[in-house]
C-alpha positions as CSV (number, residue, x, y, z in Angstrom):
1,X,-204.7,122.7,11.4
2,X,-201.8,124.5,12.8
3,X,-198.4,124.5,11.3
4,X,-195.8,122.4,13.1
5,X,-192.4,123.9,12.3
6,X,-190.1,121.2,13.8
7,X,-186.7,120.7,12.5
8,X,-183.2,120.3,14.0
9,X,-180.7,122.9,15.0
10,X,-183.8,125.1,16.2
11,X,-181.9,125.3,20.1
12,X,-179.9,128.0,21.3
13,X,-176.3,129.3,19.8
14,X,-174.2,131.1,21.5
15,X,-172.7,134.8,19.8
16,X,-170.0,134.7,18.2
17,X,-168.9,138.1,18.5
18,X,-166.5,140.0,19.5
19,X,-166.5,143.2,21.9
20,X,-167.8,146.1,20.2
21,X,-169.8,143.9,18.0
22,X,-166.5,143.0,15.8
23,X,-167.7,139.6,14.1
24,X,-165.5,136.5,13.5
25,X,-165.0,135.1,10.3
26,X,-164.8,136.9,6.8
27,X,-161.2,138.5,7.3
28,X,-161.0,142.0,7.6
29,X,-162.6,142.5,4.8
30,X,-165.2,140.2,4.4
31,X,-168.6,139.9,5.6
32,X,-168.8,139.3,9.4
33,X,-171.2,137.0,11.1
34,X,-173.4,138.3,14.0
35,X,-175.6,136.3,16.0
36,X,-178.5,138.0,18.6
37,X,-179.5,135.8,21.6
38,X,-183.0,137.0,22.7
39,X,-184.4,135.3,26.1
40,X,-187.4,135.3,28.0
41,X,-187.0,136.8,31.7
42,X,-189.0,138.5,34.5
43,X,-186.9,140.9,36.0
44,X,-183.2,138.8,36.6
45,X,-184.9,135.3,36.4
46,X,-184.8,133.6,33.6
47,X,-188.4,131.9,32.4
48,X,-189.7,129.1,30.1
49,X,-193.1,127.4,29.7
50,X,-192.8,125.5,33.0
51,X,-191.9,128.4,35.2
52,X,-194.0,129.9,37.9
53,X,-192.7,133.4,38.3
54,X,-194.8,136.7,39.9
55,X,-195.9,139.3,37.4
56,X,-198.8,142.2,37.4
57,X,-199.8,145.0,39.5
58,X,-199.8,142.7,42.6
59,X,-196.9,140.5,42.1
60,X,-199.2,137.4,41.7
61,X,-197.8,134.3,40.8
62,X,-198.2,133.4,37.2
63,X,-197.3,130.9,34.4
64,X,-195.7,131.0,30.7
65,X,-198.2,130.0,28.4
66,X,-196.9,131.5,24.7
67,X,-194.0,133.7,24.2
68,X,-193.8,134.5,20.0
69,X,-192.8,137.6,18.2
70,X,-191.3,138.7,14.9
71,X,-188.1,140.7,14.3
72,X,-188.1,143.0,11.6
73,X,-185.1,144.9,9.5
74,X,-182.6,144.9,12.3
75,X,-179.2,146.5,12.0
76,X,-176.5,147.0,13.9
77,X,-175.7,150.9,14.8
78,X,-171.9,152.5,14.5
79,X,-170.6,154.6,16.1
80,X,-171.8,157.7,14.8
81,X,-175.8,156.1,15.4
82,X,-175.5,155.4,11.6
83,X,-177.5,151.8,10.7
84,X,-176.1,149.0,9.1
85,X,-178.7,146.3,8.0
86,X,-178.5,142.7,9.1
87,X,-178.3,140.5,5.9
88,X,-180.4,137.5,7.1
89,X,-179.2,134.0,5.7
90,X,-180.8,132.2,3.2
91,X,-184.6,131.9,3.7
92,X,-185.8,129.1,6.1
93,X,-188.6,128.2,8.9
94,X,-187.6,131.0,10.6
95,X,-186.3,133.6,8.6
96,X,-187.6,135.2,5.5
97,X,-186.2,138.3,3.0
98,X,-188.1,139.4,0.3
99,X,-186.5,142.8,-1.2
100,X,-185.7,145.4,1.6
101,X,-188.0,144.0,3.9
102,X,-186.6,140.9,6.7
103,X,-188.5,139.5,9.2
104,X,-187.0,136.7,11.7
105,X,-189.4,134.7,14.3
106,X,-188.4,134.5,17.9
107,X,-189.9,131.6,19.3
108,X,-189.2,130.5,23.3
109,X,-192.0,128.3,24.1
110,X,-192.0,125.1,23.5
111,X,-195.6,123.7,23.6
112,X,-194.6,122.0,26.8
113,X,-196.1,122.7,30.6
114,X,-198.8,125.6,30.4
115,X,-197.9,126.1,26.7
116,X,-200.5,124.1,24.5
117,X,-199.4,121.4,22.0
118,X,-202.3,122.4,20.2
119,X,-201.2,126.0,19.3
120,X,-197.6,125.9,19.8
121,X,-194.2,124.3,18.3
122,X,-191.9,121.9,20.3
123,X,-188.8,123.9,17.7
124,X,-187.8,127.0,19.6
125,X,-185.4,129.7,18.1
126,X,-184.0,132.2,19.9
127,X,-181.1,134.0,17.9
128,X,-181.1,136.6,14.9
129,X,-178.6,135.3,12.5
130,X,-176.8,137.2,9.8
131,X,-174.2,139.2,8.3
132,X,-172.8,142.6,8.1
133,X,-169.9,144.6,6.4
134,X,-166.4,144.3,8.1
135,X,-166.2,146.8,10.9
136,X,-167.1,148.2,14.6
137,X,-170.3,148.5,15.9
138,X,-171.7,149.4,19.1
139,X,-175.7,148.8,19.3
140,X,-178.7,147.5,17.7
141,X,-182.2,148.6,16.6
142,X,-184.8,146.5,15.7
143,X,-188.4,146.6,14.9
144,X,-191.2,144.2,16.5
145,X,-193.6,143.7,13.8
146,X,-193.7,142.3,10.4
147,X,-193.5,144.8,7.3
148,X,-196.3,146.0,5.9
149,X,-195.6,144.6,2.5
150,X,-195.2,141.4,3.7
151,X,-197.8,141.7,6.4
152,X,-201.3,141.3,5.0
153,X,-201.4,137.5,3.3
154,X,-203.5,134.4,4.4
155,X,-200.9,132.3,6.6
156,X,-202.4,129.0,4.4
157,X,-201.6,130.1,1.0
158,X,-198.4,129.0,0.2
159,X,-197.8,131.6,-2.9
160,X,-198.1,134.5,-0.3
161,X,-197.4,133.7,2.8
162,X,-193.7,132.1,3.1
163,X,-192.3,130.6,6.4
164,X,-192.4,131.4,9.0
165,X,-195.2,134.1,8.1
166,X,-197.4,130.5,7.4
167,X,-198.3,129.7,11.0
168,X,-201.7,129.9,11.8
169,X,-201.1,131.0,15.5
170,X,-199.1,133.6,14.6
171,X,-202.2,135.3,12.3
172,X,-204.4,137.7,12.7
173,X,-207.8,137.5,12.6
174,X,-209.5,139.8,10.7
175,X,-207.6,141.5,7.4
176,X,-205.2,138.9,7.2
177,X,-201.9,140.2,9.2
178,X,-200.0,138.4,11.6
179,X,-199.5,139.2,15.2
180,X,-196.4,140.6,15.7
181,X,-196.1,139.4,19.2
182,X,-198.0,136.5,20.7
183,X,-197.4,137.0,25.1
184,X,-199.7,135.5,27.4
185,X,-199.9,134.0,31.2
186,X,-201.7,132.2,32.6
187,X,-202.8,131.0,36.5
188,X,-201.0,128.7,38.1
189,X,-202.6,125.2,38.7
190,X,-203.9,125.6,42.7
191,X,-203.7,129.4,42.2
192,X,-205.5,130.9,45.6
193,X,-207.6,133.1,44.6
194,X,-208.3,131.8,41.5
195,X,-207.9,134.8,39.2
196,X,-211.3,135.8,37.5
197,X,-210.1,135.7,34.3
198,X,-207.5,132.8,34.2
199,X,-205.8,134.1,31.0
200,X,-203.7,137.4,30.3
201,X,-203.6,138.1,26.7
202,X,-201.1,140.1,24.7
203,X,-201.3,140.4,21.2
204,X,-199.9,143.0,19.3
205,X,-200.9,143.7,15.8
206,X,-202.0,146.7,13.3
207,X,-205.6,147.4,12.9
208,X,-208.1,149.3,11.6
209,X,-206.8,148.1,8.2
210,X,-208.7,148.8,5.2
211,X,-209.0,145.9,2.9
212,X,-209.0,141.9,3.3
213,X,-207.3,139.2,1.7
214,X,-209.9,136.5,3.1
215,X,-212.3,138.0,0.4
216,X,-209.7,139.1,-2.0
217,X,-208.9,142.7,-1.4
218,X,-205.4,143.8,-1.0
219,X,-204.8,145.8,2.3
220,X,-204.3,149.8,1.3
221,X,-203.2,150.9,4.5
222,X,-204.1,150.7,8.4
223,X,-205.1,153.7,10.6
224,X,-202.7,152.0,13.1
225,X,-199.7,150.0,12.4
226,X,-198.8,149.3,15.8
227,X,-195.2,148.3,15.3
228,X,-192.9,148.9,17.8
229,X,-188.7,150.3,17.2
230,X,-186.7,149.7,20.0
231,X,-182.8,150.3,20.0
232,X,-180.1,149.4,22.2
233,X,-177.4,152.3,21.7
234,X,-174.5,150.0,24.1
235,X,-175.1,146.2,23.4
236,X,-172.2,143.6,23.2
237,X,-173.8,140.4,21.9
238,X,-170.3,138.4,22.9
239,X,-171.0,138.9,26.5
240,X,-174.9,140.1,26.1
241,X,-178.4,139.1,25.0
242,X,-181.3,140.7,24.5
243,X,-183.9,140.2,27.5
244,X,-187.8,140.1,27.0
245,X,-188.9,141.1,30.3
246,X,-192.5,140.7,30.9
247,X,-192.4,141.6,34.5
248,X,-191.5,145.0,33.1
249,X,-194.2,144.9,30.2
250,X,-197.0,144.0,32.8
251,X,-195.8,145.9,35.6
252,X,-198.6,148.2,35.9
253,X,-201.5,145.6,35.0
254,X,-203.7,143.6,36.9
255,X,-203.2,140.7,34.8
256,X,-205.9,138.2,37.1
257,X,-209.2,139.8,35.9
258,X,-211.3,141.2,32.7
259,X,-211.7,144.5,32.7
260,X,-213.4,144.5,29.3
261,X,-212.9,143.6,25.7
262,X,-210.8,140.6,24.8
263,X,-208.8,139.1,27.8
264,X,-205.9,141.3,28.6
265,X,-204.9,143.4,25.5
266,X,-205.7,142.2,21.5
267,X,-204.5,145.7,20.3
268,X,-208.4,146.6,19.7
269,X,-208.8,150.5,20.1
270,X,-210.8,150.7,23.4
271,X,-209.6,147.8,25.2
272,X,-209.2,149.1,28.5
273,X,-206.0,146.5,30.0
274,X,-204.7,148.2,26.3
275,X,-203.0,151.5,27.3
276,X,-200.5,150.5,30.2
277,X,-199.4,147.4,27.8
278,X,-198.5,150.5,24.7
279,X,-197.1,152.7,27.3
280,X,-194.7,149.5,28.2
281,X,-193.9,149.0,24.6
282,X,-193.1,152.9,23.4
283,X,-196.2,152.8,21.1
284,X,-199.0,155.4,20.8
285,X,-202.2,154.4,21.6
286,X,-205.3,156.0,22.6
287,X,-208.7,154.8,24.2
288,X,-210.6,156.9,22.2
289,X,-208.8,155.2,18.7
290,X,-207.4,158.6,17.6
291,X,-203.6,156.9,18.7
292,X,-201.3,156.7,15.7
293,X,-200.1,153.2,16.7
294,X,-196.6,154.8,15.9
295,X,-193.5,154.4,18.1
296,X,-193.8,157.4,20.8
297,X,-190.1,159.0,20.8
298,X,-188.7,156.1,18.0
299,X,-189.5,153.4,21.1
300,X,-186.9,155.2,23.2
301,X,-189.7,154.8,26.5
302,X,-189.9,151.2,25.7
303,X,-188.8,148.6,28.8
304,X,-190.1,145.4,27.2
305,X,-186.2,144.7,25.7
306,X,-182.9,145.6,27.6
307,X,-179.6,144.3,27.2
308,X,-178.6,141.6,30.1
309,X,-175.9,139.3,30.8
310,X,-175.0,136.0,29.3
């Protein structure tokens, strides 16, 4: 069965920050709060599970069908590019810290239209809440992807897998592991031409990972982590959010057909609908599976996040 994360004050919040990322509340001297509004766009419209928007290669028309991802360690930057880590609140549905390592789930589908009931949540969530030390800051940098420590757990067993690592959409299939970001489109009902291969998959996750949890073995390591940095070196969170443009992820794809593999692009190292997706997303990846899977340039090619208005 999946798991059906739906509780109140799940909505949107607006930032509460000041310019130059200068926090309310706390004094001073006191912690400050900070508050990231991602949202999902194509371009400069705005999209949700019941929008018909054009994507791909050919500008087809297209439909939301899951938008999911996890947020990793994310810190706001000073001025001098030094990083100050984002102390997550206490541990809920959506948020999670164990040690160093905190991981926050964006979610901005709402099981409604061409997003299933049977996989997705009616909750959303689409802010990064926490807290920093008193002081100025003028960016962000965040990883996509969970932390390898906390990675690699079966999403049904409660001792290891805490919310929100514990949805079964959200997990990989093979070696445990989660997918780090769950994207996909779909045709539109009355779509002409039909598209061959009505789906456009992307899921992002590490693999060739040596080890599994379904039979007991702890993960050592995999050959390709495939998490992605991005960072944001100007970004004012009282007058900006973070956009997830998938017209720019998908720009170069032809998202209406197959051209091998899984449909669209399941991370697997020879997927051919793969490479233009990991070029999108900064990461290094390779048909021949001799990529790294690490960020290319610490992400700084990546144009799946950008700063846009409120």
């Amino acid at each position: 069965m999946k798991k059906s994360h739906a509780w109140p004050g799940a909505g949107l919040t607006a930032v509460a920050l000041s310019s130059l990322l200068v926090a309310c509340g706390g004094g001073e001297d006191g912690p400050q709060a900070v508050e990231i509004q991602f949202a999902a766009v194509a371009a400069e419209q705005p999209i949700a599970c019941n929008s018909t928007v054009r994507l791909g290669r050919d500008n087809v028309e297209a439909t939301l069908k899951d938008l999911r991802f996890y947020i990793s360690n994310a810190a706001l930057l000073r001025a001098d590019g030094s990083e100050v880590p984002i102390t997550l609140a206490g541990n809920d549905n959506w948020n999670l810290t164990v040690g160093q390592d905190r991981v926050t789930l964006i979610d901005l589908e709402n099981a409604t239209g061409a997003c299933p009931s049977a996989t997705g949540t009616a909750a959303t969530q689409a802010v990064l809440k926490g807290r920093v030390p008193a002081g100025s800051y003028t960016g962000v940098r965040m990883t996509l992807g969970v932390p390898f420590a906390l990675n690699h757990s079966l999403w049904s067993d409660p001792a290891s897998a805490k919310p929100p690592l514990d949805i079964q959409a959200m997990s990989w299939s093979w070696q445990g592991g989660r997918k780090f970001a769950k994207i996909e489109i779909t045709q539109p009902a009355g779509a002409s031409p039909a598209w061959s291969a009505p789906t456009f998959n992307f899921h992002l996750g590490s693999t060739g990972c040596q080890g599994n949890p379904v039979t007991g073995t702890q993960v050592s390591h995999c050959n390709a982590p495939n998490r992605m940095d991005f960072t944001l070196p100007a970004f004012d969170p009282a007058t900006q959010k973070v956009g997830v443009d998938l017209r720019a992820l998908l720009a170069a794809a032809d998202i209406t057909v197959n051209a091998g593999g899984a449909l669209g692009c399941m991370s697997g190292g020879t997927d051919p609908e793969c490479q233009l997706l990991f070029d999108a997303i900064g990461v290094d990846w390779k048909s021949d599976g001799s990529g790294t899977g690490l960020p290319v340039n610490g992400g700084a090619g990546q144009v799946l996040f950008r700063a846009i208005s409120k």
